[in-house]
C-alpha positions as CSV (number, residue, x, y, z in Angstrom):
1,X,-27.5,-44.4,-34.2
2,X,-24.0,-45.1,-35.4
3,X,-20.7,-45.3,-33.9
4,X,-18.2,-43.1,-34.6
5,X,-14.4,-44.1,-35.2
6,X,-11.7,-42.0,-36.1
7,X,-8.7,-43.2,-38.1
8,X,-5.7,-43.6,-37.1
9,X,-5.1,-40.3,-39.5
10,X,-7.3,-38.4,-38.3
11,X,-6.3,-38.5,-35.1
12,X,-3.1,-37.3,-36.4
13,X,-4.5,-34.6,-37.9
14,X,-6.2,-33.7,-34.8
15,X,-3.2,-33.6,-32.8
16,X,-1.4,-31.1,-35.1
17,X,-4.2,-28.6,-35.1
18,X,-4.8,-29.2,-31.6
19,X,-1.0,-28.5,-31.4
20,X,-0.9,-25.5,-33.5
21,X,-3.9,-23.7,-31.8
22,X,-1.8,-24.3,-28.3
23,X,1.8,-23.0,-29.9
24,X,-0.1,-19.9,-31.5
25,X,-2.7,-18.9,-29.0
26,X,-2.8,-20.7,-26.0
27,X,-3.8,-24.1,-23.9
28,X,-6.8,-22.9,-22.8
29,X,-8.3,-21.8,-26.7
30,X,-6.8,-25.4,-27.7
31,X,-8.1,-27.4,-24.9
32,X,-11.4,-26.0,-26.0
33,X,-11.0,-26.2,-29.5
34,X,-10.5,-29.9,-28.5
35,X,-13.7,-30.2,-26.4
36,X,-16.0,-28.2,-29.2
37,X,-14.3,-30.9,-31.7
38,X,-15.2,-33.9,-30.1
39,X,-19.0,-32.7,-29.2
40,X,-18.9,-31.9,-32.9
41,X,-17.7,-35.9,-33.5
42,X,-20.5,-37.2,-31.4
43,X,-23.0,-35.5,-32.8
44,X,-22.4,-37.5,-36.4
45,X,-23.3,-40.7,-34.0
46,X,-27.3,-39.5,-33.8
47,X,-26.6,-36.8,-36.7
48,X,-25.1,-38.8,-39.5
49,X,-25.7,-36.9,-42.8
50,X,-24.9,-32.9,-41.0
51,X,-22.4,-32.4,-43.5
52,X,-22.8,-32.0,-47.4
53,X,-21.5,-34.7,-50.1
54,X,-18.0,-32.9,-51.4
55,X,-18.5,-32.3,-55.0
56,X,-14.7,-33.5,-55.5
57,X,-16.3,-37.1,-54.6
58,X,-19.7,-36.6,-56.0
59,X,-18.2,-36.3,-59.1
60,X,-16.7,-39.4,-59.0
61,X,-20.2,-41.3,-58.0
62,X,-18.8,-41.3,-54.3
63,X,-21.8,-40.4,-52.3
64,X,-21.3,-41.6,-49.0
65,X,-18.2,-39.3,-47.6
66,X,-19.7,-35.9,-46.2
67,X,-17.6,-33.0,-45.3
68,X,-18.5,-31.2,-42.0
69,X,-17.4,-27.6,-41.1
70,X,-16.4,-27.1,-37.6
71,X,-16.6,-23.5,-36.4
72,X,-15.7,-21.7,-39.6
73,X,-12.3,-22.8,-39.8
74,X,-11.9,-26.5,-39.1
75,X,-13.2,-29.3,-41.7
76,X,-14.0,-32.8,-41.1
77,X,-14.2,-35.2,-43.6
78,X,-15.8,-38.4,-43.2
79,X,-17.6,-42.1,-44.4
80,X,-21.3,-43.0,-43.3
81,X,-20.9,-46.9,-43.4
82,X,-25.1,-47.6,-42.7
83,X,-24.5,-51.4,-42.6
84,X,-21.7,-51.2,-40.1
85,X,-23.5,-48.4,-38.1
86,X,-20.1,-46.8,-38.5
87,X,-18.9,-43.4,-39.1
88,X,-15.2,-43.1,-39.9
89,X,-13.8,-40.2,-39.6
90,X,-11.2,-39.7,-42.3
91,X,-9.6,-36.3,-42.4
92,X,-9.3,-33.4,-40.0
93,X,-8.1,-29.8,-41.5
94,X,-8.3,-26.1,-42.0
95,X,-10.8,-24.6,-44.3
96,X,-8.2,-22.3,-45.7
97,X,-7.0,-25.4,-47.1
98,X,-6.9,-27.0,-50.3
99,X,-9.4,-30.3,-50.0
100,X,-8.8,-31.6,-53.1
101,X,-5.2,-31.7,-52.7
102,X,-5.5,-33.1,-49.1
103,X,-7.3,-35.6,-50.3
104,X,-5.2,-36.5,-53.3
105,X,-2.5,-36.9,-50.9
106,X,-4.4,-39.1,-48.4
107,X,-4.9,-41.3,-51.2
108,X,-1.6,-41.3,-52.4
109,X,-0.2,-42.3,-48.9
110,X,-2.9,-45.1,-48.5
């Protein structure tokens, strides 16, 4: 079993879709958008590997950062840390987006 943390970043990232979904549809679709999220987030504590290595990273040698979709339009990328029994979330976006240059941008701000 491994604790789950989420970045300071992520939770960022959170926020503004959380946000989004309530401006476009309503509180009650984001408040549950929220909910499924977080269910989705404790699962990785008994579930660790659910998601698949990006190739983006794999390519690089990185194996240990998974990317997780979340009801067909929601992504979640995080870091399975087995000798800190800790899963950091890293990144929260939209499918339709471009990974490669979220990620590139992540890095750049870090």
């Amino acid at each position: 079993m491994h604790r789950v943390h989420l970045l300071d970043v992520a939770i960022n990232d959170i926020v503004e879709r959380i946000d989004y979904l309530r401006a476009r549809w309503s509180d009650n679709i984001a408040d549950q958008a929220y909910i499924d999220l977080m269910n989705k987030l404790d699962l990785l504590a008994t579930q660790a590997r659910l998601g698949n290595v990006p190739p983006e990273l794999s390519r690089l040698g990185i194996a240990n950062f998974y990317v997780l979709v979340h009801e067909r339009h929601m992504k979640i990328l995080y870091e399975v840390d087995d000798e800190a029994g800790t899963i950091y979330i890293h990144m929260v976006f939209g499918s339709n987006q471009d990974f490669q240059t979220l990620l590139y941008k992540r890095i750049m701000r870090m």
